[in-house]
C-alpha positions as CSV (number, residue, x, y, z in Angstrom):
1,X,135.6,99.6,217.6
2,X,138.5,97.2,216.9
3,X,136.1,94.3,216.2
4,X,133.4,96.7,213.6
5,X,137.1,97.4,212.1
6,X,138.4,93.9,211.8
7,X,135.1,92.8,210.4
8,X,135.3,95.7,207.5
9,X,139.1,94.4,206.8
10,X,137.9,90.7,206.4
11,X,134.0,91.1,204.4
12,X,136.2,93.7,202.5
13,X,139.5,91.6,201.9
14,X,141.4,94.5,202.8
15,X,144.3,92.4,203.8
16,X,146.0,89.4,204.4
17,X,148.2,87.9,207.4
18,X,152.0,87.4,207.2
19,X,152.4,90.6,205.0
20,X,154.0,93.7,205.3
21,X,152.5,97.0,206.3
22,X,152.9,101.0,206.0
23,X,150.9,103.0,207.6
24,X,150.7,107.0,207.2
25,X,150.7,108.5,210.3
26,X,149.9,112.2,211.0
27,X,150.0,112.3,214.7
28,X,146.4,113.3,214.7
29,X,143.5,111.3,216.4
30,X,142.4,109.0,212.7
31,X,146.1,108.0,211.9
32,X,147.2,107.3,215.5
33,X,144.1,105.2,216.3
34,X,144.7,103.4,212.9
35,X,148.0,103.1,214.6
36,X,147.3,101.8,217.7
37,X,145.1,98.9,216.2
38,X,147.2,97.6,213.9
39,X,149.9,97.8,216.4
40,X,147.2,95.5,218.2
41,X,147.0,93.2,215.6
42,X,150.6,92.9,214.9
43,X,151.1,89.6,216.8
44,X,147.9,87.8,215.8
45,X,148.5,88.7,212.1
46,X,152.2,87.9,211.9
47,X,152.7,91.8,210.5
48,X,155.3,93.8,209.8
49,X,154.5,97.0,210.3
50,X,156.4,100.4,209.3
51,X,155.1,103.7,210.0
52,X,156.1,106.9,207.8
53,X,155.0,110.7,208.8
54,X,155.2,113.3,206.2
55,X,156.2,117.0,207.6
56,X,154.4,119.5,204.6
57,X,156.4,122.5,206.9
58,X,152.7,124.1,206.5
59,X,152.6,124.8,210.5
60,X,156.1,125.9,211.5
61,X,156.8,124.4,215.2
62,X,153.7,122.3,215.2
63,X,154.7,120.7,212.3
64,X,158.3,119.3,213.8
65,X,156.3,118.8,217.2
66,X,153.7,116.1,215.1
67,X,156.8,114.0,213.8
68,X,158.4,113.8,216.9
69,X,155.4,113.2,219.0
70,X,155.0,109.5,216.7
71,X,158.4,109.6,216.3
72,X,158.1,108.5,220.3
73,X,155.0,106.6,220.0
74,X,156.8,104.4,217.4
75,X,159.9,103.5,219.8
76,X,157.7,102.9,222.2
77,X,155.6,100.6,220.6
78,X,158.7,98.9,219.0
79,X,157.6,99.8,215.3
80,X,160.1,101.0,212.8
81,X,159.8,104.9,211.7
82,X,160.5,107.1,209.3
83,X,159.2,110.7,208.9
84,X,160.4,112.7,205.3
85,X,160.1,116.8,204.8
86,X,158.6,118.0,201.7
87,X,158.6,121.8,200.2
88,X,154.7,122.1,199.7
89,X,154.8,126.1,199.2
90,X,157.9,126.1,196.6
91,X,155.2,122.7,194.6
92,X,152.4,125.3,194.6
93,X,154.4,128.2,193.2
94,X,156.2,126.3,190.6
95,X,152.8,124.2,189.3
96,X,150.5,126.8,189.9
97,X,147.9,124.4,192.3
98,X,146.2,124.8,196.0
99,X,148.0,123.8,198.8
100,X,145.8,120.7,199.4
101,X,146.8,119.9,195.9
102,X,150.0,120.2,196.3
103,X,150.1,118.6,200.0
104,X,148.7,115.3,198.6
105,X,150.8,115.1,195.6
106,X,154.4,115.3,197.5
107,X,152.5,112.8,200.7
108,X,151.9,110.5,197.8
109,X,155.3,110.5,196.0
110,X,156.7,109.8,199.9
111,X,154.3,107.1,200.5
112,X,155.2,105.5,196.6
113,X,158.8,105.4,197.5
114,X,158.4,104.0,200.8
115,X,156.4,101.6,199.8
116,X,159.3,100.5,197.5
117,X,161.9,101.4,200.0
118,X,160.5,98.0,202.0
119,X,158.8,96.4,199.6
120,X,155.3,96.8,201.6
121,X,152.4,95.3,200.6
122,X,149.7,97.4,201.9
123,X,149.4,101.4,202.3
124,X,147.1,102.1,205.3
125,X,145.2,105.6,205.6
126,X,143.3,107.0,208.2
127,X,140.5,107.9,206.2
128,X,137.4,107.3,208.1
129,X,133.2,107.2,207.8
130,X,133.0,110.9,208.3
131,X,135.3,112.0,205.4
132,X,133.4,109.5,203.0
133,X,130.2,111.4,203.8
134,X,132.3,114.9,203.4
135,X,133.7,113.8,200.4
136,X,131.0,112.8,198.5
137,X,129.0,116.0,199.2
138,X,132.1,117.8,198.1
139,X,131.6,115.8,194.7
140,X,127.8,116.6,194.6
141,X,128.4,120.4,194.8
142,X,130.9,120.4,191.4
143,X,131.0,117.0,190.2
144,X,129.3,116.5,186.8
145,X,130.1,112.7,186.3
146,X,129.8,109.2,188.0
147,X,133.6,109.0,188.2
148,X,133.7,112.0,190.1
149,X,131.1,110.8,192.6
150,X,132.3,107.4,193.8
151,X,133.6,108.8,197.0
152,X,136.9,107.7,199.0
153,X,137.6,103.9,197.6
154,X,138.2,101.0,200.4
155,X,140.9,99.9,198.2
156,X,143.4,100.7,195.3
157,X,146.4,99.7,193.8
158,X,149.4,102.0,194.5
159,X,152.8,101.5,193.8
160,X,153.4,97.8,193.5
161,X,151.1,96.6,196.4
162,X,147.2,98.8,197.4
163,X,146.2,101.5,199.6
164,X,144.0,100.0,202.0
165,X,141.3,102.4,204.5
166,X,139.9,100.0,207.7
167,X,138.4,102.9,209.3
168,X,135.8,103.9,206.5
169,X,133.1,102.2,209.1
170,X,134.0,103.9,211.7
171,X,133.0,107.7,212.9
172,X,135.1,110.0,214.0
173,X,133.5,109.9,217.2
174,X,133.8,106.6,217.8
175,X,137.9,107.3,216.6
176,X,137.7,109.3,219.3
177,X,136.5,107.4,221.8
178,X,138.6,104.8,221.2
179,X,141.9,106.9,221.7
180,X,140.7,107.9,225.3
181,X,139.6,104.3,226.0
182,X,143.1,103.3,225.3
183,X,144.8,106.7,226.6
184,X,146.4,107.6,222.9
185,X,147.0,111.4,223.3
186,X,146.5,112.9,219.3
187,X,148.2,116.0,218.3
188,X,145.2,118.1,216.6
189,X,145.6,120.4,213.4
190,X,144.0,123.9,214.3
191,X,143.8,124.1,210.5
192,X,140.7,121.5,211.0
193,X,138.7,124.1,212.3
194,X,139.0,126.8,210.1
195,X,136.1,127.2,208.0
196,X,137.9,129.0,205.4
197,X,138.3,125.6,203.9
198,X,135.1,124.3,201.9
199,X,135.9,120.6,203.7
200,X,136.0,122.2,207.5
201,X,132.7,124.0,206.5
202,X,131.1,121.0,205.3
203,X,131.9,119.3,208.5
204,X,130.8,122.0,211.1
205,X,127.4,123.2,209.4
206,X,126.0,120.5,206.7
207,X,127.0,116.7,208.2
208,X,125.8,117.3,211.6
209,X,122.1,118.5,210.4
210,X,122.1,115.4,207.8
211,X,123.1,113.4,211.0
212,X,119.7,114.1,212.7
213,X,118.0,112.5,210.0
214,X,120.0,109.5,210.0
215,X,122.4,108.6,213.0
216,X,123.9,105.9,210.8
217,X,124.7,108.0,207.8
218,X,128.1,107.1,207.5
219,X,127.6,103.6,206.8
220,X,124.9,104.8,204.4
221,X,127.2,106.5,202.8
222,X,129.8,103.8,202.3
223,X,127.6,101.8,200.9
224,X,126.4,104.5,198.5
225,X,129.9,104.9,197.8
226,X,130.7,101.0,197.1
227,X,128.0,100.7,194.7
228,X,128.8,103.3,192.7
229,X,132.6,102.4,192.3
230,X,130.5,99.0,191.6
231,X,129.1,100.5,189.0
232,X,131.6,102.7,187.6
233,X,134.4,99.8,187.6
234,X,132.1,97.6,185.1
235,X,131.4,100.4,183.0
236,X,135.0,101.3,182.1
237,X,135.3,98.3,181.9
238,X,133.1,97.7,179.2
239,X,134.8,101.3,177.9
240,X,137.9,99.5,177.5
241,X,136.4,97.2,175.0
242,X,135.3,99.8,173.1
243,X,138.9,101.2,173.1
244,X,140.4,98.6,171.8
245,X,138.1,97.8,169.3
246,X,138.0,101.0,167.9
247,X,140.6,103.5,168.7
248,X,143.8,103.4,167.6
249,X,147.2,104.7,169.2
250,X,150.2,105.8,167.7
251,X,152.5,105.4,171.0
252,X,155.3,106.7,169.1
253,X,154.0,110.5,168.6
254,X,151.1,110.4,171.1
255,X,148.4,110.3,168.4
256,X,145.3,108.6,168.3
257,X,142.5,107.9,165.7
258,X,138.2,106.6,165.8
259,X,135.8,105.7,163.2
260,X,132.8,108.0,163.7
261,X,130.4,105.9,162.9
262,X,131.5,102.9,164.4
263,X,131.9,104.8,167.7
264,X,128.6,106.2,167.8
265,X,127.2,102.6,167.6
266,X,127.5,102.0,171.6
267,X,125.9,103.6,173.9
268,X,126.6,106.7,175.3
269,X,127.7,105.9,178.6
270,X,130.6,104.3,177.0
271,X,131.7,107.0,174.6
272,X,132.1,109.2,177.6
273,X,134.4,106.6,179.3
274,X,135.9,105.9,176.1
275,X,137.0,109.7,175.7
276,X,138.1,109.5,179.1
277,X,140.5,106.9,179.0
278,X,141.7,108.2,175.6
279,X,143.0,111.5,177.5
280,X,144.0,109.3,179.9
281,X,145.9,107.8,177.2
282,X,147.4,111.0,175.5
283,X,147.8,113.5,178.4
284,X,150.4,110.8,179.8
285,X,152.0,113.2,182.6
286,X,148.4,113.9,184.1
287,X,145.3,115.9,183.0
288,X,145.7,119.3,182.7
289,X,143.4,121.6,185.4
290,X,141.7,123.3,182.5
291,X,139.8,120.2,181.5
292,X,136.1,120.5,182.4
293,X,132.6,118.7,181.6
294,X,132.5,121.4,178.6
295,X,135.4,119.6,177.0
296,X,133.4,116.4,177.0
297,X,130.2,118.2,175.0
298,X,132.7,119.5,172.5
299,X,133.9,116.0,171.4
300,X,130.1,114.9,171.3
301,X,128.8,117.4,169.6
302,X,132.2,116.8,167.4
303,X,131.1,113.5,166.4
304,X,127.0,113.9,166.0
305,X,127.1,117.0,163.9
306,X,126.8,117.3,160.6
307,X,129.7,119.3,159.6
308,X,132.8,117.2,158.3
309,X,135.4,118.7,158.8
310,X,136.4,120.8,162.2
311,X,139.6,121.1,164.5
312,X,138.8,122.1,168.3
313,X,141.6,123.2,170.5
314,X,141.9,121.2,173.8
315,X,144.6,122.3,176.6
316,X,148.4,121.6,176.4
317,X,148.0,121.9,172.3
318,X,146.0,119.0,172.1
319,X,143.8,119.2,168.8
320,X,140.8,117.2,168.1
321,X,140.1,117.0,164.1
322,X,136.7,115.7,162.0
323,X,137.7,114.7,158.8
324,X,134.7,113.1,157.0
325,X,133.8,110.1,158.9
326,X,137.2,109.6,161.1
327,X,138.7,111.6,164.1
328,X,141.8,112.5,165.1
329,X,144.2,113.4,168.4
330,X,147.1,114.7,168.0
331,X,149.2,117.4,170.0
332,X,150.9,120.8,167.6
333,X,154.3,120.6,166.8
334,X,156.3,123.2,167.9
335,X,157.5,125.6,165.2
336,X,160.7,124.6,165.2
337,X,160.2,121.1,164.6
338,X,159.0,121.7,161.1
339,X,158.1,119.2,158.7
340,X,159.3,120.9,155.2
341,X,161.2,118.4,153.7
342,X,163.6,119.2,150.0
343,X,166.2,116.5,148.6
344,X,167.3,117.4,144.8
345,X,168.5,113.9,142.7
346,X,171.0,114.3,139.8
347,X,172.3,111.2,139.6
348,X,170.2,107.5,139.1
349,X,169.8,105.5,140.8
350,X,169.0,107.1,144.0
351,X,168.2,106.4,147.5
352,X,166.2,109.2,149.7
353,X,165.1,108.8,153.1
354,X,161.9,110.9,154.1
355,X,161.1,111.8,157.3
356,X,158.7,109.7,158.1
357,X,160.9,106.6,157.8
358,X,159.9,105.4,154.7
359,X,162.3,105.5,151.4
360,X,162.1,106.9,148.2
361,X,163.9,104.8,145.4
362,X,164.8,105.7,141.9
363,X,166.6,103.2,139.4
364,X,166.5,102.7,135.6
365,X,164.5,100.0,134.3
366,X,164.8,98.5,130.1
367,X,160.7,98.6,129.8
368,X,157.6,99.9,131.0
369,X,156.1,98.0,133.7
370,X,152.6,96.5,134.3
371,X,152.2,96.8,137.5
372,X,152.5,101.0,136.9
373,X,148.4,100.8,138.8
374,X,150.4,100.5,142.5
375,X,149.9,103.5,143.8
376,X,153.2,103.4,145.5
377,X,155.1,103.1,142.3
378,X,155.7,105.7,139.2
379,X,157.3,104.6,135.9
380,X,158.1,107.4,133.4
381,X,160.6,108.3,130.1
382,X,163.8,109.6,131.7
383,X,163.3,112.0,128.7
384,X,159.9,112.9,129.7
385,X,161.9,115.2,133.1
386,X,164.2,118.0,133.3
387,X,167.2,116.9,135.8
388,X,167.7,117.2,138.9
389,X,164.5,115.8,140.4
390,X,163.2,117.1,143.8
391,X,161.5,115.1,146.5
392,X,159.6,117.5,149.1
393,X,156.8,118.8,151.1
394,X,154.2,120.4,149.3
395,X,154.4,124.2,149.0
396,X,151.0,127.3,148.6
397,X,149.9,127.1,144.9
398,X,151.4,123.7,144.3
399,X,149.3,122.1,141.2
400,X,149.2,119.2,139.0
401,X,147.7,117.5,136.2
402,X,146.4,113.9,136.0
403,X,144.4,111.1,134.2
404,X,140.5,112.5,134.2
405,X,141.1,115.9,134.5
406,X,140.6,118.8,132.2
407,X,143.7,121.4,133.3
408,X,145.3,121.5,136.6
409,X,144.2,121.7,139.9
410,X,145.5,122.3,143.7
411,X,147.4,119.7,145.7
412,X,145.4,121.2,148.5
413,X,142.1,120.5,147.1
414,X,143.1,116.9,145.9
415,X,144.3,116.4,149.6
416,X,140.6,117.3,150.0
417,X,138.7,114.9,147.9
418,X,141.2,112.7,148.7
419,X,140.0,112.8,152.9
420,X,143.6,113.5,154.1
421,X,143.2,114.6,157.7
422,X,144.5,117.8,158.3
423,X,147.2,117.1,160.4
424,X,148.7,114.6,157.8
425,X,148.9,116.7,154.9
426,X,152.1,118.0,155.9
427,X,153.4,114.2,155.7
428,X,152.5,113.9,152.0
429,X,155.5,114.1,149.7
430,X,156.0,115.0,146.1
431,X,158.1,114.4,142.7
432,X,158.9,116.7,140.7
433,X,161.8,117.7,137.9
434,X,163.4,121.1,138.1
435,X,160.6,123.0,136.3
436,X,158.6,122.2,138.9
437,X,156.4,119.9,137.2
438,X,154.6,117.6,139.6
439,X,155.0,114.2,138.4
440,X,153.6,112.1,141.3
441,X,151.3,112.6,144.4
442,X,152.9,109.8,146.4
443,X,150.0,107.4,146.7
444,X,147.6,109.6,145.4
445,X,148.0,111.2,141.9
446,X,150.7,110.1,138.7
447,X,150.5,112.6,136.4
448,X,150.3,111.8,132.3
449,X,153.5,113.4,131.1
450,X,153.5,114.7,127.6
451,X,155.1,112.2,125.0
452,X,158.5,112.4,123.5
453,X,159.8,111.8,120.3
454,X,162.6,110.2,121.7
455,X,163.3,106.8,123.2
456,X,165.4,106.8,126.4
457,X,165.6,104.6,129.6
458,X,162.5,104.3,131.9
459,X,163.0,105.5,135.1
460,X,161.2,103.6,138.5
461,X,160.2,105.3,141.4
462,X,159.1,103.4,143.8
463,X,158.0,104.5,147.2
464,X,158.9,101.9,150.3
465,X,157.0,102.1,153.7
466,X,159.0,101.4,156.9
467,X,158.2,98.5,158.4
């Protein structure tokens, strides 16, 4: 077995020599035969090998019994331990998860800060041929995706160095054999044999009939499994391209932004990865449980339908808006982060900071000015306003008059024509005097003021974006 293994670790690269090396050791018969042969290699490979054992306090008595059993193997063997408790059933409660769930995420934040703890280059797992082949029928029962069916990888990055697998050619039998050859004594998990667990049924009633078909089905398997990570690296990949050239991020308030059209131009196998790595993107701390393969048909069907303008409602408040030809991410505000903004101005000239960073200025100028077209700037007849001015959100009923238009009409329904996304129409601030006269849309709408008889000082609002 050692030799099929040390083949794998060189056609695969696994690892180099004069490097250092954790390995996660259970006790059981994978880990301490992963164990054993690095332990074997130690010399030849210049190594420097650490073991750490995790107790998940899942199997009171056994549990303690497993650490101290490699706790002795390691002294023996002259290799440095280290063994860490975690509180799996107080995790579960607290996040709501499984206890496999929870298991692997508190062996993984132990293995992470190892790894740091000395600086190791390589994370080695026990994984072997006959949890590939478990594993991937697992994904073919509920997985609806190519990500999701890619199997147990030989290789990935973890913490600053990779998580590496050598026994992925190997059977468990032949694991087996190989810790009586060399008169390794395993603690074994009783928990392995209860079928209660969809991965213990698997193994006692599905692999062994598939095995009578092909004896080699492991290694059939692996290779099934390489191919499609193959397959699955290139395309996201690819995905990423399409990311960068047409999604953008607001890292600031977790937002995010597409051009429909452009989007839809590649091919669907890359909008899906695209959406992926865009939740990815958003849902920072993890994706939340609730996400399913129905998620991913609502933000198609979101960006082929006619309709132009729809919100959908993803989990942990993310919302998902059409607005004509652009969508939009972006998570609720709580309620008591509200965005209704009011500043009144008596006195010229006049500074006023808006919430979004950007500045509203007001000065007197001696004459009207050309460039009056920028939509960012407002010139008016201080005459033309009753004092004090207010700068604010926009308010139910709001209405205005402007240029083109026969009467008044909504702020809402100019927001409208104008395509302001939903979720940016709070942002959009107005000036108006103290009879509540809108005089200026910010960016949008200047309204023509009624003329005056008398001549006073032009007043200059001018609207400044943050940099």
């Amino acid at each position: 077995m050692k030799i099929k293994v040390v083949d794998f670790i060189c056609d695969h690269q696994l690892m180099e020599k004069n490097k250092t090396i954790l390995i996660g050791v259970s006790g059981g018969p994978d880990s301490m035969a992963l164990l054993h042969l690095l332990y074997t290699m130690r010399e030849d490979w210049n190594l420097n090998v650490h073991v750490v054992t995790v107790d998940h306090q899942l199997r009171p008595g056994d549990s303690e019994a497993d650490v101290y059993y490699v706790k002795e193997i390691c002294e023996k063997w002259d290799i440095p331990f280290i063994s860490s408790v975690v509180d799996v059933t107080t995790y579960k409660k607290k996040f709501k998860v499984s206890t496999q769930v929870a298991a692997r995420k508190l062996r993984y934040d132990v293995f992470r800060e190892k790894m740091n703890q000395f600086q190791a280059d390589y994370l080695a797992l026990g994984h072997h041929g006959d949890d590939q082949i478990e594993t991937l029928i697992m994904s073919f029962a509920r997985t609806t995706n190519l990500h999701g069916l890619t199997g147990i990888p030989v290789t990935r990055d973890f913490s600053k160095g990779k998580i590496i697998r050598p026994l992925l050619c190997v059977t468990k039998k032949e694991i087996e054999n190989y810790c009586k050859k060399n008169d390794i004594h395993p603690r074994i998990d009783s928990t392995n044999h209860d079928s209660y667990y969809t991965r213990n049924d698997i193994r006692k009633s599905i692999v062994p009939k598939l095995k009578e078909r092909n004896s080699n089905l492991h290694t059939t398997m692996q290779l099934l499994s390489e191919s499609l990570q193959e397959d699955e690296q290139y395309l996201i990949s690819e995905a990423k391209k399409v990311v960068e050239k047409v999604i953008t991020f607001n890292e600031n308030s977790k937002k995010a932004s597409l051009w429909i059209s452009t989007f839809k131009s590649y091919p669907l196998p890359l909008q899906r990865r695209a959406f992926r790595l865009t939740l990815d993107y958003l849902y920072a701390d993890g994706m939340p449980d609730q996400l399913t393969h129905m998620h991913e048909s609502i933000f198609l069907s979101l960006i082929n339908e006619e309709k132009n303008n729809k919100v959908v409602h993803f989990p942990k408040q993310l919302f998902i808006e059409r607005s004509y030809d652009n969508l939009f991410f972006y998570f609720k505000e709580e309620k008591s982060t509200s965005k209704e903004f009011y500043r009144e101005i008596s006195e010229i000239p006049a500074r006023i900071s808006l919430p979004n960073g950007a500045i509203v200025a007001i000065t007197y100028v001696d004459k009207f000015l050309e460039n009056n077209h920028d939509k960012y700037t407002y010139v008016c007849l201080e005459e033309q306003l009753t004092f004090p001015i207010h700068i604010r959100t926009r308010r139910p009923g709001d209405r205005m008059r402007y240029k083109g238009l026969k009467g008044s009409k909504k702020i809402k329904d100019i927001l409208i024509d104008e395509k302001v996304p939903r979720n940016e129409r709070e942002n959009i601030y107005i000036v108006a005097d103290n009879t509540d006269k809108i005089i200026w849309l910010i960016g949008m709408k200047k309204a023509i003021l009624p003329k005056t008889i008398h001549k006073s000082n032009y007043l200059l609002f001018e609207y400044i974006a943050k940099d």
